[in-house]
Each structure stands twice: as structure tokens, then as C-alpha cells.
C-alpha positions as CSV (number, residue, x, y, z in Angstrom):
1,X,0.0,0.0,0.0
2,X,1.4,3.3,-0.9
3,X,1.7,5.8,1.5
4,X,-1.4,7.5,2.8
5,X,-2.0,10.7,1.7
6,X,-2.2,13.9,4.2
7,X,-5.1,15.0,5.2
8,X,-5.2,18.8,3.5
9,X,-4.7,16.8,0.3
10,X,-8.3,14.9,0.3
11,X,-10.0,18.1,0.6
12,X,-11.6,17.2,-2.7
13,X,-12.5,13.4,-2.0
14,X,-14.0,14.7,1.3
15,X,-16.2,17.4,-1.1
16,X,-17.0,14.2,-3.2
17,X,-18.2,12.0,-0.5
18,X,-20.2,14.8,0.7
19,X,-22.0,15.3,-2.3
20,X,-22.3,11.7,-3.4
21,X,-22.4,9.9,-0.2
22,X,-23.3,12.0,3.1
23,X,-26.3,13.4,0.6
24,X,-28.4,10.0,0.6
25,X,-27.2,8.5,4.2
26,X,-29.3,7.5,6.5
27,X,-27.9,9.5,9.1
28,X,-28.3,13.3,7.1
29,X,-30.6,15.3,8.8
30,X,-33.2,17.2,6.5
31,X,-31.1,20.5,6.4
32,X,-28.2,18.2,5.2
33,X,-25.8,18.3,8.1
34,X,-24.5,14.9,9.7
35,X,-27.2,13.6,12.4
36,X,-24.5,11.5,14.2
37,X,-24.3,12.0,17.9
38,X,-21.7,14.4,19.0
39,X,-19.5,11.9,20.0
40,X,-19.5,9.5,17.2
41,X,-17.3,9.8,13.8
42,X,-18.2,8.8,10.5
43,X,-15.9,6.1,9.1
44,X,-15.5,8.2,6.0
45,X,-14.1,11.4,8.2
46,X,-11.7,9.0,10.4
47,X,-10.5,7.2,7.4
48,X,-10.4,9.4,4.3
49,X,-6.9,9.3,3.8
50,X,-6.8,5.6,4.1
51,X,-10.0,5.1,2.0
52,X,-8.7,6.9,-1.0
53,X,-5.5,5.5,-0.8
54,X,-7.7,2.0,-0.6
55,X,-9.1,3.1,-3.8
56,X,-6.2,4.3,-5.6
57,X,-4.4,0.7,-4.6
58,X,-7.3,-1.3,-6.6
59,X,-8.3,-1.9,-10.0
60,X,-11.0,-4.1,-10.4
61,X,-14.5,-4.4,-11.8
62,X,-15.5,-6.6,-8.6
63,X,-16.9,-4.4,-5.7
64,X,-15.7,-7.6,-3.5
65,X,-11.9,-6.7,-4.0
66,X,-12.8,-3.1,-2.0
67,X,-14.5,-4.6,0.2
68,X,-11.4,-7.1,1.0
69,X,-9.0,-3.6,1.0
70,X,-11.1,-2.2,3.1
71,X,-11.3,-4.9,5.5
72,X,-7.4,-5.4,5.2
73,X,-6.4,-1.8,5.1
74,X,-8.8,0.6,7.2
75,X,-11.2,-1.8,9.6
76,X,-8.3,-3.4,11.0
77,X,-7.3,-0.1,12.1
78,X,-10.5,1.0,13.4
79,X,-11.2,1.3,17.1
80,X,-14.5,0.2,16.0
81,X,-13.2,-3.3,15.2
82,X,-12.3,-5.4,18.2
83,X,-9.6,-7.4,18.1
84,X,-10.7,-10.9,16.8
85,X,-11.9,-9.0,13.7
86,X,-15.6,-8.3,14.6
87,X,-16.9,-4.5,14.3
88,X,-20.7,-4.3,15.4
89,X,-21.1,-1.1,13.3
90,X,-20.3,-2.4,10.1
91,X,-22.6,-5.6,11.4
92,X,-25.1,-3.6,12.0
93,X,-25.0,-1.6,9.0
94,X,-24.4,1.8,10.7
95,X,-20.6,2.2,9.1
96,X,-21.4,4.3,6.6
97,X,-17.7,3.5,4.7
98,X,-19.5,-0.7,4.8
99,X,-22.5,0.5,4.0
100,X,-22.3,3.0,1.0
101,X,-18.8,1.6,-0.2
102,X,-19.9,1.3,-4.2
103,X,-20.7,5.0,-4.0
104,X,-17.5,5.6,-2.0
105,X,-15.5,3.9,-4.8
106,X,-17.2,6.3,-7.6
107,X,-17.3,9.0,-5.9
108,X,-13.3,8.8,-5.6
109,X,-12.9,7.6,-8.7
110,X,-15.1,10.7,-10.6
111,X,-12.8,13.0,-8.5
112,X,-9.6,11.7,-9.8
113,X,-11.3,12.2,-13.4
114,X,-12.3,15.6,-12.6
């Protein structure tokens, strides 16, 4: 895996995932800010530079090769995730990086097109 990239740098992604992502999750409020409690982070703000590197690192037509990056490459750094491997958001489907992941990969993939 290539080296992650800095923060200031995904400014763009993060624009992308807003627009693309954050706009149809479950957890937008109607005014479209974030309605997670206050003391919760969305996987796709903890992650982002890990995600697009994720991304970047793959080349496939299978959404099952993401999902195995991901898994390798940001859940298993996720305080989320315990350590036998188990993560009861993404079980539960309330990790929006699990849950929305094929509009994660498009939405990073139209911004490096842009």
C-alpha cells in the first residue's frame, strides 16, 4: 500500500463523499448536516486518507476486491473493530464506509477524473 496521503490533500474526495455519499445517508438530517451523535465519527471522516489510498491501490471491476482492501487496510485499524476481527457497526450496517462503499469507490474515482 502506498503511502497514505495527508489529510489537506483529500479536501476534494472529502467534497466528493459529501456530495455523493453524506447526501443520501441515513444518518443526514433534512437541512443536510451529519445527524450522528456528537461523539460519534463517520468512518468516512476518520478514514479518508486511508480510503482513497484503498481506492487508488485497486483496480477491479469486482466491488468484492474493495471490500477485502477495506477490511485489510482501514477496519483493522479502526477502534470500532475489536480485536478478533468483529466491528458491530459495520454488522449492524451503521458504518457508513460498509454501507455506502460502491458509492465511495465512484465517488473517488469521478474525483480523480475531474
Amino acid at each position: 500500500m502506498a503511502q497514505p496521503i495527508p489529510v489537506r490533500q483529500t479536501s476534494t474526495y472529502w467534497s466528493a463523499l459529501q456530495e455523493s455519499v453524506c447526501s443520501v445517508c441515513l444518518d443526514c438530517r433534512d437541512d443536510g448536516r451529519c445527524g450522528l451523535p456528537r461523539d460519534s465519527v463517520c468512518a468516512l471522516k476518520r478514514h479518508l486518507p486511508l480510503i482513497v489510498d484503498v481506492v487508488h491501490n485497486i483496480d477491479s471491476s469486482q466491488m468484492a476486491a474493495y471490500v477485502e482492501g477495506v477490511e485489510e487496510h482501514v477496519c483493522r485499524r479502526c477502534p470500532e473493530q475489536d480485536a478478533s476481527g468483529q466491528c458491530s457497526r459495520r454488522d449492524q450496517a451503521s458504518c457508513a464506509l460498509y454501507t455506502y462503499l460502491p458509492l465511495v469507490v465512484d465517488a473517488v474515482e469521478l474525483e480523480d477524473q475531474r
